[in-house]
VEXFIPA-402215 format. One record per residue (C-alpha): residue number from 1; residue in three letters; x, y, z. Coordinates in Angstrom, 1 decimal, decimal comma, padded with zeros to 4 digits, m for minus. Example, Ala and Ser with C-alpha at 12.3 -4.5 7.8 and 13.67 -1.06 7.14 Angstrom:
- 1 / ALA / 012,3 / m004,5 / 007,8
- 2 / SER / 013,7 / m001,1 / 007,1
//
This chain:
- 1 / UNK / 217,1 / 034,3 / 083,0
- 2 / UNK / 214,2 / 032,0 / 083,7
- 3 / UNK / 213,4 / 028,6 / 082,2
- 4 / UNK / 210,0 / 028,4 / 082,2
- 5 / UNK / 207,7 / 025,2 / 080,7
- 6 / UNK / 204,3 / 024,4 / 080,3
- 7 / UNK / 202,6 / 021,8 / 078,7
- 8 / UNK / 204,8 / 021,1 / 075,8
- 9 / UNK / 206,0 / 024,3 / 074,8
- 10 / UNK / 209,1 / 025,9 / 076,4
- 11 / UNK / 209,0 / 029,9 / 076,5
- 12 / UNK / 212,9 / 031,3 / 077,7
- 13 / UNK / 212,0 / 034,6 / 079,6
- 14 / UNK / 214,8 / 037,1 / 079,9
- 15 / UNK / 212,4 / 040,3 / 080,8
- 16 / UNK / 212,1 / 041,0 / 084,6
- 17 / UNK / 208,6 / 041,4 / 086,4
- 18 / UNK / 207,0 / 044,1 / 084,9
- 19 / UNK / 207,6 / 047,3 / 087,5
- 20 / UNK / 204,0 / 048,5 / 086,1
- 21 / UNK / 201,4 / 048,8 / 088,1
- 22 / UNK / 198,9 / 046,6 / 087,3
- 23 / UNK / 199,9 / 042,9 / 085,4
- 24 / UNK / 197,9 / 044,7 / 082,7
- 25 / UNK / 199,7 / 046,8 / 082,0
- 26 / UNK / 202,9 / 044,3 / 080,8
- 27 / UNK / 203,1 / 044,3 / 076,9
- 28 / UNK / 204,1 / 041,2 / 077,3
- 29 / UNK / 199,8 / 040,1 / 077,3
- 30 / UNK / 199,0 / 041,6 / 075,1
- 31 / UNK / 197,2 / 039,6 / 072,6
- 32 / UNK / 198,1 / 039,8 / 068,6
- 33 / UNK / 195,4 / 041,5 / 066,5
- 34 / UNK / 193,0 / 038,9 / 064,6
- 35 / UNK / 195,0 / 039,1 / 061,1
- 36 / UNK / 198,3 / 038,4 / 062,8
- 37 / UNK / 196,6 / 035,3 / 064,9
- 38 / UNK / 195,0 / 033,9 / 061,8
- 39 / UNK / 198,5 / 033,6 / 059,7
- 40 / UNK / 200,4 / 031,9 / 062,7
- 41 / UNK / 200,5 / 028,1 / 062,8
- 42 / UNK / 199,0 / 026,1 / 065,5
- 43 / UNK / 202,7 / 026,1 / 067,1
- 44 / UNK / 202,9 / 029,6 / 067,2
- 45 / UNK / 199,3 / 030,0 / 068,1
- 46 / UNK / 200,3 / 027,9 / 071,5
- 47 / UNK / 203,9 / 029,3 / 071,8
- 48 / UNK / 202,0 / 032,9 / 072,2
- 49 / UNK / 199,3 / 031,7 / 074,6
- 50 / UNK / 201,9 / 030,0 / 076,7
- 51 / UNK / 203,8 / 033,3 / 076,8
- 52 / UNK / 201,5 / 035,2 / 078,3
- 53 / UNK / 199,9 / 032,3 / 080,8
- 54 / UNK / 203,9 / 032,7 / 081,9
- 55 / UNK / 203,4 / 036,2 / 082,6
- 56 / UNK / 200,6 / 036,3 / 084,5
- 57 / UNK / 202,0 / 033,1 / 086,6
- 58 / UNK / 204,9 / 035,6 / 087,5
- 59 / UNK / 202,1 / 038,1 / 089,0
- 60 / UNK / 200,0 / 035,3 / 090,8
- 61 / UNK / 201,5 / 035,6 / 094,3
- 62 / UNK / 201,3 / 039,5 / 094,2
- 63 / UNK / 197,2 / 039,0 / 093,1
- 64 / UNK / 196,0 / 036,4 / 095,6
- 65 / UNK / 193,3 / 037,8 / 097,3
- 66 / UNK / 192,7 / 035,1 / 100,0
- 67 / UNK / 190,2 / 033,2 / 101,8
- 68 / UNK / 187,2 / 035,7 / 101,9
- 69 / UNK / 187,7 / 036,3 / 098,4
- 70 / UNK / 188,0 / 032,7 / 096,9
- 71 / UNK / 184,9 / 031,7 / 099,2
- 72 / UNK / 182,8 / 034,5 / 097,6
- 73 / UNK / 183,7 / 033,8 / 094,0
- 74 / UNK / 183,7 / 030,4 / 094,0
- 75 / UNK / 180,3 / 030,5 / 095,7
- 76 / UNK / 178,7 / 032,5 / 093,6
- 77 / UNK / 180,0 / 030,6 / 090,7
- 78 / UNK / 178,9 / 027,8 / 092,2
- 79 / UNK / 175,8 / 028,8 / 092,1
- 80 / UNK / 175,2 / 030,3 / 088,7
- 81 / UNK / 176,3 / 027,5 / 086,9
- 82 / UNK / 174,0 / 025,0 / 089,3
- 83 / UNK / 171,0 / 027,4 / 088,7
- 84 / UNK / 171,2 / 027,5 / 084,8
- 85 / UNK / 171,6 / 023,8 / 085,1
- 86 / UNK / 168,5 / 023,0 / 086,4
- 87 / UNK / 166,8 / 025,2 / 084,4
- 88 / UNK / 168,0 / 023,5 / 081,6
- 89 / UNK / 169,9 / 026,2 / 079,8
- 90 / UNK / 172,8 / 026,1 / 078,2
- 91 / UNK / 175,6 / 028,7 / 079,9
- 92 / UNK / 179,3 / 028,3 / 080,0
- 93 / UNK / 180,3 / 029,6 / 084,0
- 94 / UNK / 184,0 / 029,3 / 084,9
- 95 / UNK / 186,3 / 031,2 / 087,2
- 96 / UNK / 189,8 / 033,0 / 086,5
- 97 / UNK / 189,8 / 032,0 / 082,6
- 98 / UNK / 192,2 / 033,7 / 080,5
- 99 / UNK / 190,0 / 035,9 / 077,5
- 100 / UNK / 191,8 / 036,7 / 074,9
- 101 / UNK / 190,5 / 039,4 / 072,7
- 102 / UNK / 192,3 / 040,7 / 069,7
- 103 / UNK / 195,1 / 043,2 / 070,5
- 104 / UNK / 194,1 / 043,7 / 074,2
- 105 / UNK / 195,9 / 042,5 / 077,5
- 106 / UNK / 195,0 / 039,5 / 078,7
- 107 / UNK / 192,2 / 039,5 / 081,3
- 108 / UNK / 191,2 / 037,1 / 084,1
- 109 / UNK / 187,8 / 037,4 / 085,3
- 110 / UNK / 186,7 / 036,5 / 088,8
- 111 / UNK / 183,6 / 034,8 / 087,7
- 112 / UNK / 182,5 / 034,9 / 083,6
- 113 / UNK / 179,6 / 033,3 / 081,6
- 114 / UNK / 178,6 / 032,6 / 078,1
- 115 / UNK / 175,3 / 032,2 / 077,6
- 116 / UNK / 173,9 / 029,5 / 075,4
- 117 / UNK / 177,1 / 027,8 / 075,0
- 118 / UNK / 177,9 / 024,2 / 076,1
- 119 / UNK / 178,3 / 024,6 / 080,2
- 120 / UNK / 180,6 / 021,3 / 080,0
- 121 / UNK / 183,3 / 022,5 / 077,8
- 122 / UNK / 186,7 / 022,6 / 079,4
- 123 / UNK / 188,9 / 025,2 / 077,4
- 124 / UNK / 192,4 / 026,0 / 078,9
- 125 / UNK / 192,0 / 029,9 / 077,9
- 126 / UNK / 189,1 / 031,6 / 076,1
- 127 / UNK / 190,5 / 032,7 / 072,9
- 128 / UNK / 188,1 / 035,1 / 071,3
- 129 / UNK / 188,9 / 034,6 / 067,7
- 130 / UNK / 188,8 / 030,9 / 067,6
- 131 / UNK / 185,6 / 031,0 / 069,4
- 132 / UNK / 184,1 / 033,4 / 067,0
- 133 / UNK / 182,7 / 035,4 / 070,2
- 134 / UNK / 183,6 / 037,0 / 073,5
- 135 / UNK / 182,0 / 036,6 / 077,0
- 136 / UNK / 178,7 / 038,0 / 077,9
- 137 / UNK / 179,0 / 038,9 / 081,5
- 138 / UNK / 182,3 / 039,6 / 084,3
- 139 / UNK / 181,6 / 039,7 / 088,2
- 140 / UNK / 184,1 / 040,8 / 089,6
- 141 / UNK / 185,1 / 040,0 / 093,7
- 142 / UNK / 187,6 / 042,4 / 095,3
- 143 / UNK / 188,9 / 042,1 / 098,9
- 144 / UNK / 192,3 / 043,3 / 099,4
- 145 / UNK / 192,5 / 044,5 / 095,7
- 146 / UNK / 192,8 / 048,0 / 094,6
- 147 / UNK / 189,1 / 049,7 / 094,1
- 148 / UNK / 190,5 / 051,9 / 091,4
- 149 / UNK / 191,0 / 049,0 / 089,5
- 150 / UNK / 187,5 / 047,4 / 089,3
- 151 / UNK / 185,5 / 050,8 / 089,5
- 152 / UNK / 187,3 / 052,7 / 087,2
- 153 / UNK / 190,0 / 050,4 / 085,3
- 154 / UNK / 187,6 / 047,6 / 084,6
- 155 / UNK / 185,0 / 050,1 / 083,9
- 156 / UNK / 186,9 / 051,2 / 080,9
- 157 / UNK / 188,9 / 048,0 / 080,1
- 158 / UNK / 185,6 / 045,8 / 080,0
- 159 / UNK / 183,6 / 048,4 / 077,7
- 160 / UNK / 186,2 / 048,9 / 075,1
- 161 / UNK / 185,7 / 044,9 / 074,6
- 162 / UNK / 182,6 / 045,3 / 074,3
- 163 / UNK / 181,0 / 042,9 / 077,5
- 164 / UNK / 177,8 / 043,4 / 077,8
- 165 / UNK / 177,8 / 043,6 / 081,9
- 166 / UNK / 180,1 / 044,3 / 084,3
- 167 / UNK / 179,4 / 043,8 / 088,3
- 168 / UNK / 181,8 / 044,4 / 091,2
- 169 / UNK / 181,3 / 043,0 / 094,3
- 170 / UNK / 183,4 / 044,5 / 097,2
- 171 / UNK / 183,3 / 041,4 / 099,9
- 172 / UNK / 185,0 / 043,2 / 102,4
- 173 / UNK / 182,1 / 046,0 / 102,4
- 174 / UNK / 179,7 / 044,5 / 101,2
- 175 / UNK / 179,2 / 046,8 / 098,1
- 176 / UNK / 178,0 / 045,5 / 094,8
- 177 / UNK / 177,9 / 047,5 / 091,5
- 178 / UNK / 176,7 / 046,9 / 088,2
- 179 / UNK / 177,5 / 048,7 / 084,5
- 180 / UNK / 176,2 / 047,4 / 081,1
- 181 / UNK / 176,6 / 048,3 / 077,4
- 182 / UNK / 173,4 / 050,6 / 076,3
- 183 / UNK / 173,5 / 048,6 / 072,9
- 184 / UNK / 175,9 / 046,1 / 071,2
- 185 / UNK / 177,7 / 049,0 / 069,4
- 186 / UNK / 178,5 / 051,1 / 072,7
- 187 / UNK / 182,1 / 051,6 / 073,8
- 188 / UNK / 181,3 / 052,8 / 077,6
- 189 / UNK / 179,5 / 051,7 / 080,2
- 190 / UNK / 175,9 / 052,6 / 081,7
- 191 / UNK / 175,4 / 052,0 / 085,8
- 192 / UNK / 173,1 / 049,9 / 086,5
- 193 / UNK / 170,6 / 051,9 / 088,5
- 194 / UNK / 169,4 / 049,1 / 091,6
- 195 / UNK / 165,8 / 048,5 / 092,2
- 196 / UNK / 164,9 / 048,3 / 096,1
- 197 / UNK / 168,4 / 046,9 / 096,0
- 198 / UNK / 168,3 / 044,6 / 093,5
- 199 / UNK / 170,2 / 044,9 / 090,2
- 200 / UNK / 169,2 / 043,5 / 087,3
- 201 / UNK / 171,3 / 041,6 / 084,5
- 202 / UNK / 169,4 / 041,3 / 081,2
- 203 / UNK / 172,3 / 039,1 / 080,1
- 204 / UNK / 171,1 / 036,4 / 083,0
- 205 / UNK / 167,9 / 037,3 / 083,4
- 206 / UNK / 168,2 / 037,5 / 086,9
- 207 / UNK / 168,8 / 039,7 / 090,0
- 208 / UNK / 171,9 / 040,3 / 091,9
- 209 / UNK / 172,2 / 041,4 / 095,4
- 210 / UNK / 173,9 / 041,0 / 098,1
- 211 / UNK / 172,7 / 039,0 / 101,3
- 212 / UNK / 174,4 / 038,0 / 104,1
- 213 / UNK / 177,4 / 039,2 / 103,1
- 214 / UNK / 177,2 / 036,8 / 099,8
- 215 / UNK / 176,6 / 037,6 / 096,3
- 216 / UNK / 172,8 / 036,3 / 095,5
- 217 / UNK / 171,1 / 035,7 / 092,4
- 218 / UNK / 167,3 / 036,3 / 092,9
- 219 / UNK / 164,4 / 035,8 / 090,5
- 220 / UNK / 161,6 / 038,2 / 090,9
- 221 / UNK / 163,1 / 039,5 / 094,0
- 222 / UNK / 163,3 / 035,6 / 095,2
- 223 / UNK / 166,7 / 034,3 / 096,3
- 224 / UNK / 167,8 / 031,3 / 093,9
- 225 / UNK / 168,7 / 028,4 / 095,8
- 226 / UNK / 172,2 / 027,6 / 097,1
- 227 / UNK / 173,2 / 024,1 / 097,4
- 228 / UNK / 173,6 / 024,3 / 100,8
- 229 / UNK / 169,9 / 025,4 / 101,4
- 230 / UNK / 169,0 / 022,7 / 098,3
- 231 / UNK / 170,2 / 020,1 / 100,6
- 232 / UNK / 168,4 / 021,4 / 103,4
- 233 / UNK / 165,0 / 021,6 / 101,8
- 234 / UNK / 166,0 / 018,4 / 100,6
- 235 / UNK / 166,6 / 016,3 / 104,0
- 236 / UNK / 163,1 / 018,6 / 105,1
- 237 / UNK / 161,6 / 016,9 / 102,3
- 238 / UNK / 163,2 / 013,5 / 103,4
- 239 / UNK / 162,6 / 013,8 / 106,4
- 240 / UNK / 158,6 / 015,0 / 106,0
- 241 / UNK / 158,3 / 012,1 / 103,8
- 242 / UNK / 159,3 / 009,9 / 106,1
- 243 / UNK / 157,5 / 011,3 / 108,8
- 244 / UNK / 154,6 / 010,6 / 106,6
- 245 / UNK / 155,7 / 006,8 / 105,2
- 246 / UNK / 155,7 / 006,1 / 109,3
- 247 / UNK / 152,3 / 008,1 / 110,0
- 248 / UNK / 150,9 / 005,8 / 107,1
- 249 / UNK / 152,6 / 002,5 / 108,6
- 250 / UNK / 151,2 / 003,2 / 112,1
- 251 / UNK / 147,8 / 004,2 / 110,3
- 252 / UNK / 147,5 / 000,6 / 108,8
- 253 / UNK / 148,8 / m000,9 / 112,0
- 254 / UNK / 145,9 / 000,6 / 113,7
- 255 / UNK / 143,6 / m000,4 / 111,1
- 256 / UNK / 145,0 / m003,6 / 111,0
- 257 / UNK / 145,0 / m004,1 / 114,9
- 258 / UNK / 141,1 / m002,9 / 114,6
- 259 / UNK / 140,4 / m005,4 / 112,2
- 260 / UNK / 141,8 / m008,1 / 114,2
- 261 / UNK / 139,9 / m007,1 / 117,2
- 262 / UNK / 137,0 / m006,8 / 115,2
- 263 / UNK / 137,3 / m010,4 / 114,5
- 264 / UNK / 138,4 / m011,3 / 117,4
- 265 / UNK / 135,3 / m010,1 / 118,7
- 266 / UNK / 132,7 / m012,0 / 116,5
- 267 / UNK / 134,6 / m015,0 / 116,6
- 268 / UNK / 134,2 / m014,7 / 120,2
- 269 / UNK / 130,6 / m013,8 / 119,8
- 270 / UNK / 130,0 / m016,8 / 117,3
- 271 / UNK / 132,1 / m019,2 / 120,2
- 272 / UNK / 129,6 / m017,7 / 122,4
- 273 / UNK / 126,3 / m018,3 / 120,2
- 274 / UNK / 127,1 / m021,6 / 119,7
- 275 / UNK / 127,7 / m022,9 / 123,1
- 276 / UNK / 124,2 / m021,1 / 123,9
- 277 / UNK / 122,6 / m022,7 / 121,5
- 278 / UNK / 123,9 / m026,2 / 122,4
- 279 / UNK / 123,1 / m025,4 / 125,8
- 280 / UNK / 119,7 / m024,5 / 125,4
- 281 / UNK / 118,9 / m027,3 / 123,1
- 282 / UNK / 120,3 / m030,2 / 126,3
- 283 / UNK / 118,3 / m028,0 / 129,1
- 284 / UNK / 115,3 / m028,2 / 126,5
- 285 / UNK / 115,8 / m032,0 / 126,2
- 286 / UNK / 116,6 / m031,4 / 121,9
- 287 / UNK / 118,7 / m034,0 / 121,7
- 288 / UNK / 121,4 / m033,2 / 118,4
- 289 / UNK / 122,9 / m035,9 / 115,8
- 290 / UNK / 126,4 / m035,5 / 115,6
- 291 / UNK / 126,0 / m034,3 / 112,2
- 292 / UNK / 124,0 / m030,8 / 113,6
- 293 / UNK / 126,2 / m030,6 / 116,7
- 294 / UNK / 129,1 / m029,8 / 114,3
- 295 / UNK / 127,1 / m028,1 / 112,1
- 296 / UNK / 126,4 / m025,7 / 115,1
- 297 / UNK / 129,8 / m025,8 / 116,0
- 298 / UNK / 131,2 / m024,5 / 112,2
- 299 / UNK / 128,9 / m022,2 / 111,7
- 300 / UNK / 130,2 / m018,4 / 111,3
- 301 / UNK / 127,1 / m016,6 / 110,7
- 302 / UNK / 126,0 / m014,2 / 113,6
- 303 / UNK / 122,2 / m014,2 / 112,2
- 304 / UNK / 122,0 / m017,5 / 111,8
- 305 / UNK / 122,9 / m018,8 / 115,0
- 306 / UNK / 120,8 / m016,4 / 116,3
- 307 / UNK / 117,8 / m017,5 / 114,2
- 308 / UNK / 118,5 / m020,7 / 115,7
- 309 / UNK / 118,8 / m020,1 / 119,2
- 310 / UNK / 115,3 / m018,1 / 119,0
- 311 / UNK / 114,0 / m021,1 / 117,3
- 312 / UNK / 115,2 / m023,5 / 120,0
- 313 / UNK / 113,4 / m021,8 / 122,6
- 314 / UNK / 110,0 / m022,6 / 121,2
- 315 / UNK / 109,9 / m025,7 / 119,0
- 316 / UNK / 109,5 / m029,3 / 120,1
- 317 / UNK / 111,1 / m030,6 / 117,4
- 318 / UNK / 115,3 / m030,1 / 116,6
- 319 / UNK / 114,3 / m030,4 / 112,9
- 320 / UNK / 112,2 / m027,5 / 113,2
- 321 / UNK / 115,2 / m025,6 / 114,7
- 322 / UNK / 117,1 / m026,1 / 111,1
- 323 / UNK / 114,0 / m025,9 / 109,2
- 324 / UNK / 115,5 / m023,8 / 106,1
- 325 / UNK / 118,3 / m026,3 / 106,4
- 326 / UNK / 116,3 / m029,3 / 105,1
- 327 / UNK / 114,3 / m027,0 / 102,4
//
């Protein structure tokens, strides 16, 4: 016999692994109809959920799928969920969640999603009558699993709950396949017929395919962003921006540096005015008070020093030289 505990509730299981062939298969996961559920006490309700979490723990080891497989699902979940929240919508994504649905075996989807419910919430199992609704959408990833099970098991299984689309995605081979409900009311499944390789959920409103050996959402035939290749547009967009921040900097720098010379050049050529002018006013014998020798000296106007050298090189008279100074 084997003591088995979780959470709060202790379940005592006498029954051997099932010799079944699938987990499935075990009565023992089978979920109680809704009429049964509805009269059991919140106790119960957990005591019964517990029971058949216990099973499938028994069956983990013999479903482990490994590396490939947990790279591929998580991926792809990965990116669902982080597509839907940039766009802003609202859609539950979670891997391996126990559903529930009334009178069924337990399932355990790969990847699921619920659209236009709270992508945040954290519920332990997905338990179909106390949400008041089952999941939209299973993707499936096999590797070392058996393809009879998601081709034609989950086919069937899947239907008769009513989902509205099924995909399998066969990492080893890189095979994907897609089935969905023809109305809400339908029992079996419709392929999805691929369009230049590209299947289409209505339930997402996207495409599915697969590229480089990865399951890819696409919109309009255009891949939906991984984070990986967010972050490398990202560090492009970093690093253009700062390409650009340092194009701008050495653009001022030049400008600056242009300036200066620019200044540096009339002050020069005003240094250089003014000594003439001085110069030609002693060989002229126009003798300057202090006063205008510092007034030639200060001055920074180009023209005007040049209006007064030409000046000095006729008149007879320094005042006449600073004529508009005295007016």
């Amino acid at each position: 016999m084997r003591h088995i505990r979780r959470g709060s509730v202790a379940v005592m299981s006498s029954t051997k692994l099932s010799t079944t062939a699938r987990v499935w298969d075990d009565p023992r996961v089978v979920f109680p109809d809704e009429e049964t559920w509805a009269q059991l006490s919140p106790t119960e309700r957990e005591a019964v959920i517990d029971r058949i979490l216990c099973v499938l723990e028994e069956h983990r080891e013999a479903m482990s799928e490994g590396v490939r497989h947990y790279r591929r699902k998580s991926g792809a979940a990965a990116d669902l969920d982080a597509h839907f929240r940039r766009a802003g919508r609202a859609v539950f994504v979670a891997c391996e969640l126990a559903v529930l649905y009334p009178r069924e075996p337990v399932i355990v989807p790969d990847i699921l999603a619920v659209m236009d419910c709270d992508p945040d919430i954290e519920p332990e199992t997905w338990v179909v009558p106390d949400q008041r609704r089952g999941i939209d959408l299973v993707i499936e990833v096999r590797n070392l699993g058996r393809k009879h099970k998601d081709v034609v098991e989950n086919v069937r299984d899947y239907a008769r709950r009513r989902i509205p689309e099924y995909f399998s995605f066969d990492c080893r081979r890189n095979i994907l396949r897609g089935w969905r409900l023809a109305d809400p009311n339908a029992r079996t499944y419709q392929p999805i017929v691929p369009q230049g390789g590209y299947f289409p959920s209505g339930v997402l409103g996207l495409e599915l395919s697969v590229v480089d050996g990865r399951l890819r959402f696409l919109i309009n035939q255009a891949l939906v962003p991984n984070q990986r290749e967010l972050a490398a547009r990202l560090q492009t967009l970093v690093a253009q921006q700062q390409i650009s921040v340092e194009d701008a900097a050495q653009e001022r720098d030049r400008a600056a540096q242009e300036r200066d010379d620019a200044l540096g050049r009339l002050s020069r050529a005003q240094i250089g005015l003014a000594h003439g002018l001085l110069a030609l006013c002693a060989a002229r014998g126009l003798a300057l008070s202090d006063d205008l020798h510092a007034r030639v000296v200060a001055e920074t106007e180009v023209e005007t020093l040049m209006r007064w050298m030409a000046r000095a090189a006729t008149v007879a008279d320094v005042r006449a030289i600073f004529a508009e100074a005295a007016s």
